[in-house]
VOVOPA-300405 format. One record per residue: z, x, y of N, C-alpha, C in turn. Coordinates in steps of 0.02 Angstrom, whole numbers, padded with zeros to 5 digits, always signed. Layout:
N
ZXYZXYZXY
...
END
This chain:
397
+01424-00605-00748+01389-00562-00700+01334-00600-00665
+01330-00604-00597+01273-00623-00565+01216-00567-00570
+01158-00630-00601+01081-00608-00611+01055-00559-00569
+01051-00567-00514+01019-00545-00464+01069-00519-00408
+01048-00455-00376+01090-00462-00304+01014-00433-00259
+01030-00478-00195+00967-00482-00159+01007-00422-00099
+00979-00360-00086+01028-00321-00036+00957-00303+00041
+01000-00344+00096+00954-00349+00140+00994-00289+00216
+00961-00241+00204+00973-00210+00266+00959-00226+00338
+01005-00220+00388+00959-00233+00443+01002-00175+00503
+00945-00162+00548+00953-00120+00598+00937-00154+00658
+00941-00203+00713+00970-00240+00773+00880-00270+00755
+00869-00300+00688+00827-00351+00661+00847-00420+00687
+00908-00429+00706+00923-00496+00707+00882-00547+00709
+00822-00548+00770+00791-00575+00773+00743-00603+00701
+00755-00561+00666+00692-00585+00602+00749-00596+00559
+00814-00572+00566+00850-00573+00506+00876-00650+00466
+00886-00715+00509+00904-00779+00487+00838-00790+00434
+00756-00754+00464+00721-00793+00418+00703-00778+00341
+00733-00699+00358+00749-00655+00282+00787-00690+00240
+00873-00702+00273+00924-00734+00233+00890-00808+00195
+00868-00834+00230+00826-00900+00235+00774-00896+00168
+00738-00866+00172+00681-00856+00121+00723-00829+00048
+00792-00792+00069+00816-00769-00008+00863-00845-00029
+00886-00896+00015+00927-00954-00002+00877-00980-00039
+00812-00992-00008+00778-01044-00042+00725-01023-00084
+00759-00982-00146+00722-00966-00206+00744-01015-00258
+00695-01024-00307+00707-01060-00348+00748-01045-00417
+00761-00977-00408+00834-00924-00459+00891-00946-00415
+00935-00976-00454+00976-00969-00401+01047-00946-00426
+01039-00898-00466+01120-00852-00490+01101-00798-00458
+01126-00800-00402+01103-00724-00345+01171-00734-00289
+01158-00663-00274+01223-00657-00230+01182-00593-00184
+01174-00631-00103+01157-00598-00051+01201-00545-00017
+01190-00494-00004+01216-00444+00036+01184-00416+00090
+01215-00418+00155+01177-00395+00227+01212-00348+00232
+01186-00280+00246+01216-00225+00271+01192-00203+00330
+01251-00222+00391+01232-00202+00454+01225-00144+00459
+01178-00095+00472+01185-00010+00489+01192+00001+00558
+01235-00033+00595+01271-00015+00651+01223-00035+00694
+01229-00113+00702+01157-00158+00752+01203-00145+00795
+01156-00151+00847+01208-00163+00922+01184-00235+00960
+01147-00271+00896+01119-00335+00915+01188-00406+00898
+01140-00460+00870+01211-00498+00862+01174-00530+00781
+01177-00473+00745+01146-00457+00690+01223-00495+00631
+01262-00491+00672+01347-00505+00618+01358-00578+00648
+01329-00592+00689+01342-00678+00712+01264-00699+00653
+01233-00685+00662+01183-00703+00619+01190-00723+00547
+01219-00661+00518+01229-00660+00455+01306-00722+00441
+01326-00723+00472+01398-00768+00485+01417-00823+00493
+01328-00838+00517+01297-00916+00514+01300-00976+00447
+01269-00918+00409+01258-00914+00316+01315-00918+00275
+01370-00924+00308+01438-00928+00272+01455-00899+00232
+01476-00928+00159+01507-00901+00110+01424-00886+00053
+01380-00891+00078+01314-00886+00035+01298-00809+00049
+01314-00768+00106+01281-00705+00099+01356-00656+00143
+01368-00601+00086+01421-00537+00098+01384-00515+00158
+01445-00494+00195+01409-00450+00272+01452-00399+00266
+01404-00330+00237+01440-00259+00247+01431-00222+00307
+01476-00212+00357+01474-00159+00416+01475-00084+00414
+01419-00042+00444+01423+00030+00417+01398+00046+00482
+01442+00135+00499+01413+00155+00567+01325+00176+00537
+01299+00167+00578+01222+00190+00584+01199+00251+00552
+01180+00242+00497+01155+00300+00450+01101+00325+00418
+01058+00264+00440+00989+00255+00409+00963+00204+00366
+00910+00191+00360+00883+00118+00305+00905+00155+00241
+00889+00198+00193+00912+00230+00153+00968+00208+00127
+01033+00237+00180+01094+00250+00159+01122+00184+00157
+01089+00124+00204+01140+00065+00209+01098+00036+00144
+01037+00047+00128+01021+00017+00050+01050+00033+00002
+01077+00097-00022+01129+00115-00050+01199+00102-00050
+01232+00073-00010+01280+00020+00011+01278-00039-00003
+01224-00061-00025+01203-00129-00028+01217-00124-00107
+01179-00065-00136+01159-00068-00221+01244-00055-00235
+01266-00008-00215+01336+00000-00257+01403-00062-00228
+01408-00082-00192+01422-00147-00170+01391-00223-00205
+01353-00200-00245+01319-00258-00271+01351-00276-00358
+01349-00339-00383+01377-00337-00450+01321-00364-00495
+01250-00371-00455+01218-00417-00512+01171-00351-00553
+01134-00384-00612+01124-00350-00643+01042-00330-00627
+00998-00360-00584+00949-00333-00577+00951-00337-00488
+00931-00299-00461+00900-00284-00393+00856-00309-00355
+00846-00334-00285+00796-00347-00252+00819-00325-00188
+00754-00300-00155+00753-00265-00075+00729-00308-00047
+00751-00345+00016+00734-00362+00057+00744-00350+00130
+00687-00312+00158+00711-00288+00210+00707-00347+00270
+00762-00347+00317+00774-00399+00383+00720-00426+00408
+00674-00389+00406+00613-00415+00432+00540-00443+00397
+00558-00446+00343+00498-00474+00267+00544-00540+00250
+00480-00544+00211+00492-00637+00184+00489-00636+00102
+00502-00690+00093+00489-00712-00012+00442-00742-00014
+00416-00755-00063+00401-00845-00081+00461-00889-00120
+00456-00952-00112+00524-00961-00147+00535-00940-00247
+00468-00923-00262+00456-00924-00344+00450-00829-00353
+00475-00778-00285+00460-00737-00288+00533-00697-00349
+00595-00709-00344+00642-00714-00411+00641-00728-00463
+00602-00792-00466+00606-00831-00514+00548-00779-00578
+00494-00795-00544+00410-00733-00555+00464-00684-00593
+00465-00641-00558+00471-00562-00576+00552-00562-00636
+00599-00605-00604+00652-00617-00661+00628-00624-00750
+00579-00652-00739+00556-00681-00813+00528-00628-00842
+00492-00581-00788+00448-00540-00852+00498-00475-00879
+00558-00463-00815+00604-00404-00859+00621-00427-00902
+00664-00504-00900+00681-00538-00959+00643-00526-01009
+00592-00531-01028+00529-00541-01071+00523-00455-01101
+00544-00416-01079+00514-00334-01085+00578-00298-01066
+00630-00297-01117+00674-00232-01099+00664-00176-01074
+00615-00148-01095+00590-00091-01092+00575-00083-01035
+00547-00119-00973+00542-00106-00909+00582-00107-00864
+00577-00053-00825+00619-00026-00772+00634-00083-00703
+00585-00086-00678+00545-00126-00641+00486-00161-00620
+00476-00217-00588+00424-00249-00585+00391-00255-00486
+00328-00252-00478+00330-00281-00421+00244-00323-00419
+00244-00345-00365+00208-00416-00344+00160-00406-00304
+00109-00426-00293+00052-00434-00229+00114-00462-00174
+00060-00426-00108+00116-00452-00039+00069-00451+00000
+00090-00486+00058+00029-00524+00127+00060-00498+00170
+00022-00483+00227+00034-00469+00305+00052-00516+00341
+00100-00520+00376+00107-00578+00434+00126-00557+00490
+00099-00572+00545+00136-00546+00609+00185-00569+00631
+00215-00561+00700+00271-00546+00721+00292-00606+00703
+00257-00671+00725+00302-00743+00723+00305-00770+00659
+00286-00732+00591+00285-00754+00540+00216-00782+00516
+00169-00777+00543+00097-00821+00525+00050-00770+00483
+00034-00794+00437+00001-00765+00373-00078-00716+00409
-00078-00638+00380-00152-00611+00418-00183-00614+00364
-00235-00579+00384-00271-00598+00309-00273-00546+00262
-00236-00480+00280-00240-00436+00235-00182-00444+00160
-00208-00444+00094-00176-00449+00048-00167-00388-00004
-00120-00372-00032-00112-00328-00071-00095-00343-00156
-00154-00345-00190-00134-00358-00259-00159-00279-00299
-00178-00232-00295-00194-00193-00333-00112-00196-00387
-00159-00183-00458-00083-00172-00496-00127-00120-00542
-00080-00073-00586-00066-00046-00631-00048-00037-00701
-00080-00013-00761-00029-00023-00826+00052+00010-00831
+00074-00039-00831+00139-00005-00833+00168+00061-00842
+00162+00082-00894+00147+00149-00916+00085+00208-00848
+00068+00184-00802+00032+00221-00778+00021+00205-00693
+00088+00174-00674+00104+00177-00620+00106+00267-00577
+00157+00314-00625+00173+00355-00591+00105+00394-00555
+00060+00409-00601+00007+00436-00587-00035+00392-00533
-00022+00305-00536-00060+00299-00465-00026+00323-00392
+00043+00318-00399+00083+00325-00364+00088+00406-00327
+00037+00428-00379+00045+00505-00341-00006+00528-00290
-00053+00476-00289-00075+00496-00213-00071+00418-00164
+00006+00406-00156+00036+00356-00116+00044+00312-00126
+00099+00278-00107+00122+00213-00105+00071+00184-00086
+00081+00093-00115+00014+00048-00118+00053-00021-00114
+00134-00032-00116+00157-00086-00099+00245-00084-00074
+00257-00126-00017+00320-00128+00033+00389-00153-00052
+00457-00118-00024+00496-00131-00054+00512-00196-00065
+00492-00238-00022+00499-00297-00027+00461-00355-00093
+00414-00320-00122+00381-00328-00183+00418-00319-00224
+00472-00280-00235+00502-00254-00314+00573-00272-00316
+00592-00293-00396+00620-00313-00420+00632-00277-00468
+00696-00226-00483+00739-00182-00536+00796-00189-00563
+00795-00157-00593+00856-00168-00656+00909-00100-00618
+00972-00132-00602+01022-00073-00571+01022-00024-00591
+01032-00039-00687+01059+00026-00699+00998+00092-00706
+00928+00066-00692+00879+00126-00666+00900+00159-00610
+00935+00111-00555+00968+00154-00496+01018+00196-00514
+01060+00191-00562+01116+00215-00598+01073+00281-00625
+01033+00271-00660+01001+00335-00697+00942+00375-00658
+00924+00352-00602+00866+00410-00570+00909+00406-00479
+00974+00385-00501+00987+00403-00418+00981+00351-00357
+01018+00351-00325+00988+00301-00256+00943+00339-00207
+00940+00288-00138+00881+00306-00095+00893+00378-00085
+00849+00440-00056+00838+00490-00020+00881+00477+00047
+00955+00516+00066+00976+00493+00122+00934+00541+00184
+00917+00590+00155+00899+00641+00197+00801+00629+00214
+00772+00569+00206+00724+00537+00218+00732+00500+00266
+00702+00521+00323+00692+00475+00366+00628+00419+00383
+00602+00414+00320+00540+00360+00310+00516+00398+00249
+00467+00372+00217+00440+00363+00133+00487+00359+00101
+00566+00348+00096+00617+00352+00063+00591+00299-00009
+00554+00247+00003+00509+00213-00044+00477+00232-00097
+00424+00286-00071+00365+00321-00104+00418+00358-00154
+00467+00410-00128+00505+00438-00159+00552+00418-00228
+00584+00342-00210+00622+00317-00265+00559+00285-00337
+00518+00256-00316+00457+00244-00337+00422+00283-00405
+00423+00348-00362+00405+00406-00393+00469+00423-00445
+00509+00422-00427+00571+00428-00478+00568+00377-00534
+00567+00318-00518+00591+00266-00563+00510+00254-00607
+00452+00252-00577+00415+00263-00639+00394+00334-00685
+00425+00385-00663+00417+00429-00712+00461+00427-00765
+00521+00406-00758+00585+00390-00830+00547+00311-00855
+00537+00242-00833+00528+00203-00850+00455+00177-00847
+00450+00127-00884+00388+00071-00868+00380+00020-00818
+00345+00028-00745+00340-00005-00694+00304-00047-00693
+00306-00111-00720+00275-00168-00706+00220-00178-00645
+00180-00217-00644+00156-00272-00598+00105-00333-00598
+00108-00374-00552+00078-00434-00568+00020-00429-00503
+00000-00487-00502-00066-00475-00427-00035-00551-00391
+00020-00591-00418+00030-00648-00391+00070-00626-00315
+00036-00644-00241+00073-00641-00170+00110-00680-00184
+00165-00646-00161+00243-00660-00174+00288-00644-00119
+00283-00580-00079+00296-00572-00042+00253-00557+00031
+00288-00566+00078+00278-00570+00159+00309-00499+00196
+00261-00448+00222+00263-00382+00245+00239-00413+00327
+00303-00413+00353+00289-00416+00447+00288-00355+00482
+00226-00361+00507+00182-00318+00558+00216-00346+00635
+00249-00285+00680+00261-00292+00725+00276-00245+00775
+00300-00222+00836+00285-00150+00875+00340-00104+00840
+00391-00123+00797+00442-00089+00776+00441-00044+00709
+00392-00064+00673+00370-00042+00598+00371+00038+00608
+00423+00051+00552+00445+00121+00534+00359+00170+00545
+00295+00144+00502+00245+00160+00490+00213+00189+00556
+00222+00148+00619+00190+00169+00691+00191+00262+00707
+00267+00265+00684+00281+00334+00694+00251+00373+00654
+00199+00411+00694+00142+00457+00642+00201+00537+00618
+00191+00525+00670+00241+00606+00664+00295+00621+00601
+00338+00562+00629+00380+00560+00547+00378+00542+00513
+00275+00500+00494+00292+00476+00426+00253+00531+00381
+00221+00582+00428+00190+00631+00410+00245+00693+00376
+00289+00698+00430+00353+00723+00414+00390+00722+00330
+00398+00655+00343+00447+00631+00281+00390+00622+00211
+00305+00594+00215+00284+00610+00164+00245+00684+00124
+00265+00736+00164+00259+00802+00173+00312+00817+00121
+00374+00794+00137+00453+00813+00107+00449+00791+00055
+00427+00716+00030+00401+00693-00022+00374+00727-00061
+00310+00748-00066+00266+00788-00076+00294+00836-00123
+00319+00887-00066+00354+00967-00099+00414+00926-00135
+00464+00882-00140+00517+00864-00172+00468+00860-00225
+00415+00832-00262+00401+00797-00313+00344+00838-00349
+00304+00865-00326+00255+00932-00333+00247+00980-00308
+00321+01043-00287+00299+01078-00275+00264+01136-00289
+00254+01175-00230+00198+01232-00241+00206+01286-00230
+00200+01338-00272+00195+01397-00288+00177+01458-00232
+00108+01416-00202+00056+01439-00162+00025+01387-00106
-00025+01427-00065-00062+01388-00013-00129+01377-00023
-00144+01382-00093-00216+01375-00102-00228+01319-00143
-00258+01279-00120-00271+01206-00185-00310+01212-00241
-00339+01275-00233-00394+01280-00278-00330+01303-00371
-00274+01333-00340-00239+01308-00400-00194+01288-00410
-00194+01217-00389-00153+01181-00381-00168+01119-00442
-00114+01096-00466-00117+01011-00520-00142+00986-00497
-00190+00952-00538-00219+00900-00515-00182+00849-00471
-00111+00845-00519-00043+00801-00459-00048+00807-00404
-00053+00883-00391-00030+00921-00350-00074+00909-00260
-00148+00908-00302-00202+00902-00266-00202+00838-00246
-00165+00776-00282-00177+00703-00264-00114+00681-00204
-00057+00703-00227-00012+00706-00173-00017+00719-00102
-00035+00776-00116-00054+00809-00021-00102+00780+00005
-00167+00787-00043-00194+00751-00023-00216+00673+00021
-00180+00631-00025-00140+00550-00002-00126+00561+00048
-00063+00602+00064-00013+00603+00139-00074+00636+00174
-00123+00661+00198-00171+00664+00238-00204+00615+00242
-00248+00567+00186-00275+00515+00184-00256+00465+00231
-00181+00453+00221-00159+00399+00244-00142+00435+00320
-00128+00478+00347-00134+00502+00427-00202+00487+00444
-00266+00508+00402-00328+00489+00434-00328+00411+00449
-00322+00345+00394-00322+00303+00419-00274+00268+00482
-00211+00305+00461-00174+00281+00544-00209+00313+00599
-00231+00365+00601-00276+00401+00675-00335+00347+00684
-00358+00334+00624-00428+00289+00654-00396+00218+00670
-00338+00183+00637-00308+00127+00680-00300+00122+00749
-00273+00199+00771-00279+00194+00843-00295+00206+00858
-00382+00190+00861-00435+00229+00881-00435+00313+00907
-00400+00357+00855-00427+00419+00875-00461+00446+00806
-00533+00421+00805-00572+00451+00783-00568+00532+00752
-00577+00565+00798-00588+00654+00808-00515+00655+00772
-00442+00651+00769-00399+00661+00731-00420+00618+00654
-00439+00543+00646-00434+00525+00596-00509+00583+00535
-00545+00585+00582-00597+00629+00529-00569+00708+00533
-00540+00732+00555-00498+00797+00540-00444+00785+00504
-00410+00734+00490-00379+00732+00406-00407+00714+00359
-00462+00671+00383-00494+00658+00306-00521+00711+00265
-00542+00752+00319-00565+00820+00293-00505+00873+00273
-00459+00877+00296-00394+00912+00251-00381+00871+00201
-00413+00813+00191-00379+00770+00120-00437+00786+00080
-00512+00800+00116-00562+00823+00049-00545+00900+00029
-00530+00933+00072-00532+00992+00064-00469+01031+00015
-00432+00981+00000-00360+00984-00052-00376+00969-00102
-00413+00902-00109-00450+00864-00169-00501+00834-00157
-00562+00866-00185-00627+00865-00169-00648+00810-00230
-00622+00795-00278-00629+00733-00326-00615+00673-00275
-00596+00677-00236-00574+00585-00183-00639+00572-00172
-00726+00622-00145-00764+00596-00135-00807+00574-00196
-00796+00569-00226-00834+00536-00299-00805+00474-00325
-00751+00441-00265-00721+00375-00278-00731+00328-00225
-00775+00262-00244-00802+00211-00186-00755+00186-00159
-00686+00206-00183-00628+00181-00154-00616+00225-00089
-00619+00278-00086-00623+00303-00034-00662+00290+00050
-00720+00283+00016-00759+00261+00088-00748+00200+00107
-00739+00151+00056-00733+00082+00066-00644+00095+00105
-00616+00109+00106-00570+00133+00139-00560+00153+00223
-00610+00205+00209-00629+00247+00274-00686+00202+00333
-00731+00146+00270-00745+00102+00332-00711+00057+00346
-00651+00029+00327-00625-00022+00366-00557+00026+00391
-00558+00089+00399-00509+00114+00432-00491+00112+00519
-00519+00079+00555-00521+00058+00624-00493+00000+00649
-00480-00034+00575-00440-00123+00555-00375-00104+00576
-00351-00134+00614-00261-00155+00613-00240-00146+00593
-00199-00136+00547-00136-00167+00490-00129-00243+00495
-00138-00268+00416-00127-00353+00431-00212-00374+00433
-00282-00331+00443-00352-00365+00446-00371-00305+00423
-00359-00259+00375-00403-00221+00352-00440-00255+00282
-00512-00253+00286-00537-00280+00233-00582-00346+00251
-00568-00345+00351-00616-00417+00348-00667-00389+00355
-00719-00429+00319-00774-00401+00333-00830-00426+00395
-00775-00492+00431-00818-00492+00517-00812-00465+00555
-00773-00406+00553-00744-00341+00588-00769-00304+00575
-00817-00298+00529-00844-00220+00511-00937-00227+00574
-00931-00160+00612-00983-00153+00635-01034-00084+00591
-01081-00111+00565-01122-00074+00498-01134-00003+00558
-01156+00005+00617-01179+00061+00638-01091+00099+00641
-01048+00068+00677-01007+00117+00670-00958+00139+00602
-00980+00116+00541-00954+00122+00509-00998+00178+00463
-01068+00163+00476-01120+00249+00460-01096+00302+00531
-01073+00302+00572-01053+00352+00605-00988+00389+00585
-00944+00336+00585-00875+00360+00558-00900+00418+00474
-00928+00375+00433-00941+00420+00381-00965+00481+00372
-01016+00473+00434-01063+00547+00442-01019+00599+00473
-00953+00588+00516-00916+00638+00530-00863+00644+00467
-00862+00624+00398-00827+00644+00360-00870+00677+00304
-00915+00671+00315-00988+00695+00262-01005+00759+00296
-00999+00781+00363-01010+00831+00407-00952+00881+00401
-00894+00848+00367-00838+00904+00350-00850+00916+00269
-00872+00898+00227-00924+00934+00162-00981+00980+00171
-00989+00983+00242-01019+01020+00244-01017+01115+00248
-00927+01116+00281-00899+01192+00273-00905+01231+00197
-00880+01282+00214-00900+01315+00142-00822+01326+00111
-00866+01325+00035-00827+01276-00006-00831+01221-00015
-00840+01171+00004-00853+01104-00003-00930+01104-00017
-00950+01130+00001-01044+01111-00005-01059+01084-00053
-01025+01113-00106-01044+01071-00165-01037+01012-00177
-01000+00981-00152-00989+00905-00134-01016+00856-00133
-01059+00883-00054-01106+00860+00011-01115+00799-00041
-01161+00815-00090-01220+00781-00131-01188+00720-00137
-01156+00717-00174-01101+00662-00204-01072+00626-00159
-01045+00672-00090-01006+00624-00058-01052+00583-00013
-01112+00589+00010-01160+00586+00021-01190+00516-00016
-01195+00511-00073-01218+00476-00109-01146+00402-00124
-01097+00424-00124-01032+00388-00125-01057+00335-00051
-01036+00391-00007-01044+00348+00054-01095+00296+00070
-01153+00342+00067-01196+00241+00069-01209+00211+00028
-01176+00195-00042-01159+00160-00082-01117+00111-00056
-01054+00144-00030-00998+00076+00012-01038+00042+00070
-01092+00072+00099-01133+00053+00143-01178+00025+00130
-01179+00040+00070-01254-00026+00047-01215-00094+00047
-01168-00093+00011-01096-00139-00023-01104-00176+00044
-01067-00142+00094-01039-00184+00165-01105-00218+00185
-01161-00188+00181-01225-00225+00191-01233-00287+00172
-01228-00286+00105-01264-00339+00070-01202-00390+00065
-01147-00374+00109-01103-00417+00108-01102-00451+00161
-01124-00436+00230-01142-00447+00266-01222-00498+00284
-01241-00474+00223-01303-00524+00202-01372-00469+00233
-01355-00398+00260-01419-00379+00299-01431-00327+00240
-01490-00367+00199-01530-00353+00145-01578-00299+00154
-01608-00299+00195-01646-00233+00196-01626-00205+00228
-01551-00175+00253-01513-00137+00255-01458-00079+00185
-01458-00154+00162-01403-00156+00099-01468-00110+00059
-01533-00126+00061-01580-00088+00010-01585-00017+00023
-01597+00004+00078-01621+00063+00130-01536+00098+00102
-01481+00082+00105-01426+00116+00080-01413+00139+00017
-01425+00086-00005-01418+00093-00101-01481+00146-00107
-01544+00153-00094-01591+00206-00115-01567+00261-00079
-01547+00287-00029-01493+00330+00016-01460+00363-00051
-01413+00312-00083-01375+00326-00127-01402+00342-00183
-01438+00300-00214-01477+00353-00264-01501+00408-00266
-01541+00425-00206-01574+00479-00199-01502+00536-00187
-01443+00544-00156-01400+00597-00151-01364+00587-00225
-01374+00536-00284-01307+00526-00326-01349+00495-00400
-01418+00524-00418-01437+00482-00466-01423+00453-00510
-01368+00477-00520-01310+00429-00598-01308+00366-00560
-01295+00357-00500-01277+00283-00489-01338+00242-00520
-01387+00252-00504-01434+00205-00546-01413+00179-00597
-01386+00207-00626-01341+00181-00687-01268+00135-00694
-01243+00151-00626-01180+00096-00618-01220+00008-00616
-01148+00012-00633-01191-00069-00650-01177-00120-00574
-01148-00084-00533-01118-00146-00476-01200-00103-00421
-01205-00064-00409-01272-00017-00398-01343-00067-00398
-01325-00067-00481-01398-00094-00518-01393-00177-00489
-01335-00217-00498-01338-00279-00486-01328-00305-00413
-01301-00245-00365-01301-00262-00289-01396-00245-00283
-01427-00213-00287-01483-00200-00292-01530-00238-00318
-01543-00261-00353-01583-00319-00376-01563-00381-00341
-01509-00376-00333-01494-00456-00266-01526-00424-00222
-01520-00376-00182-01557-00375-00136-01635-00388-00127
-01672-00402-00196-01739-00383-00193-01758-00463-00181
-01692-00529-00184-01707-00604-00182-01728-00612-00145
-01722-00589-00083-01729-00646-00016-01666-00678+00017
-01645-00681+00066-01566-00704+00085-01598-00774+00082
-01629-00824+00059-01645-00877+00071-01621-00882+00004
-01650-00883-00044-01654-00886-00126-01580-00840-00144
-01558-00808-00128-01485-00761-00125-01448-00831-00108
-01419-00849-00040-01374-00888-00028-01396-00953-00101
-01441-00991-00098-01435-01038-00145-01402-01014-00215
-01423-00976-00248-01382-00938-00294-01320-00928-00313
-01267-00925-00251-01230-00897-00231-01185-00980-00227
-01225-01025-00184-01198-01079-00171-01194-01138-00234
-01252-01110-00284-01257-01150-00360-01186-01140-00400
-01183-01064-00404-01129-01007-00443-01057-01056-00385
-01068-01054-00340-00976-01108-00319-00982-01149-00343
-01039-01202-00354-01029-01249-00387-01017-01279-00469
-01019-01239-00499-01030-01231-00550-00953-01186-00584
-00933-01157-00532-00868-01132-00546-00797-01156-00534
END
């Protein structure tokens, strides 16, 4: 039985598709057997694949969806563990090799997946990276308020496809989030933080489409938690993290394209579902680099400190309806905490100070966090005596 089958969909990708095939030849596993499943390109997507000879299967299917031709790919396939690669993403060449070893190593796991990088259209590395990982055992629950990495990261064992089902055909985007959600609630979902894989950013990305990805992670949603009722107040905690997410993530696509006034009117249907999101620095730190691209969220020479206290104050101004009031305080205190953070990262110290006491004064427990207490006392150095510090600690490391 071949190890691996690498199953690469493409829809009139051609253009990106030689460098897909390309990146799965030159892994350093090499008991693998490639499969391209055309979903009815009208490109020259079958001269492409045809190039590659006897190294990669070319399945022809009328046009049915990414879904259904991935499912074509899996039951057409003979090896014993799985990899997605979609036409338009990349590997590293050690990205098989990596993730092969640790199922090897751990029966017990379902699947594994990897940190992945942004690159734009011509293939050139952005700077946004994705390593957040999980305990195995406790994937599902991160996973329930959204996906956090492209299929192109993961690496499974078939016969989990065999036992929780193939893609969602009737998904017309999150079909991901969905299998995801399946396969770590029966199994143990691995992950590592090593970038491994290459996620290309370009005008075509399924993601652009707000409408249906709102659509399809809506469908998600009710497929996986549904609800009884229209009131969150009794709703699972699941329940509350799910819906929630799929608003979250509409607020940050609205503020990508600069519409403001929509992106802070979901953030506020995402507090107002689950009012626990504002008591997490993950959140704001979120919501200020939500104006970033895709592919540069997270630089921090992009961040402008005034508009990123404005953006907040219209999401702190929706804690303010009733019901939420109770909040205010906290979220309040959350928020210029990430704002002290972006401050003192930025190096503007008596900024970074004036925030963090902001924050104390709406959130007094923070006094007690320890990243709080120790961003705060740096600030009291001096950016003169700070940078040397800073520049001793590289050296020394």
């Amino acid at each position: 039985m071949t190890r691996i089958s690498v199953i690469i969909p493409c829809y009139n990708h051609a253009r990106y598709l030689g460098e897909a095939i390309q990146s799965a030849c030159a892994q350093t596993y090499h008991d693998v057997e490639i499969i391209v499943v055309d979903d009815g390109s009208t490109d020259h997507t079958a001269q492409v694949a045809a190039a590659f000879g006897e190294s990669v299967r070319y399945i022809y299917q009328a046009n049915a969806g990414l879904s259904a031709a991935r499912n074509a790919g899996i039951r057409a396939s003979v090896g014993e563990y799985i990899a997605l690669l979609d036409a338009d993403d990349l590997w590293h060449p050690e990205f098989l090799q990596t993730l092969a070893v640790i199922l090897d190593r751990d029966p017990s796991l379902g699947a594994v997946y990897c940190g992945s990088r942004f690159t734009n259209e011509c293939g050139e590395l952005l700077p946004q990276v994705i390593t957040r990982t999980v305990p195995a055992n406790g994937l599902y629950g991160a996973l329930t308020g959204g996906e956090f990495f492209p299929p192109c990261a993961v690496l499974a064992r078939k016969n989990v496809f065999q036992r929780v089902g193939c893609f969602d055909e009737t998904l017309s985007a999150s079909e991901d989030w969905d299998m995801w959600l399946r396969v770590s609630a029966q199994f143990p979902f691995a992950g590592i933080s090593n970038v491994l894989a290459l996620y290309r950013m370009h005008g075509n990305n399924m993601s652009r489409d707000l409408k249906r990805m709102l659509d399809s992670q809506l469908q998600v949603a009710r497929k996986h938690f549904d609800l009884e009722n229209d009131d969150p107040a009794t709703w699972s905690s699941a329940q509350r993290r799910a819906f929630a997410g799929v608003y979250f993530w509409q607020a940050i696509a609205h503020y990508q394209r600069n519409e403001p006034a929509r992106g802070a009117e979901y953030a506020g249907r995402a507090i107002a579902i689950n009012p626990d999101i504002v008591y997490s620095l993950d959140t704001f730190y979120a919501l200020s680099f939500a104006d970033q691209p895709p592919g540069y969220v997270g630089d921090l020479g992009r961040v402008s400190l005034d508009q990123v206290a404005q953006r907040l104050q219209m999401i702190l101004d929706a804690t303010r309806r009733p019901g939420l009031r109770a909040h205010y305080r906290v979220a309040s205190g959350t928020a210029f905490f990430a704002l002290g953070l972006l401050a003192y990262g930025k190096r503007d110290l008596g900024r970074a100070r004036t925030d963090l006491m902001r924050a104390a004064f709406y959130r007094p427990a923070l006094i007690a966090h320890r990243q709080w207490l120790t961003t705060w006392l740096k600030t009291l150095l001096g950016k003169r005596l700070l940078v040397a510090l800073i520049q001793r600690k590289s050296q020394t490391t």
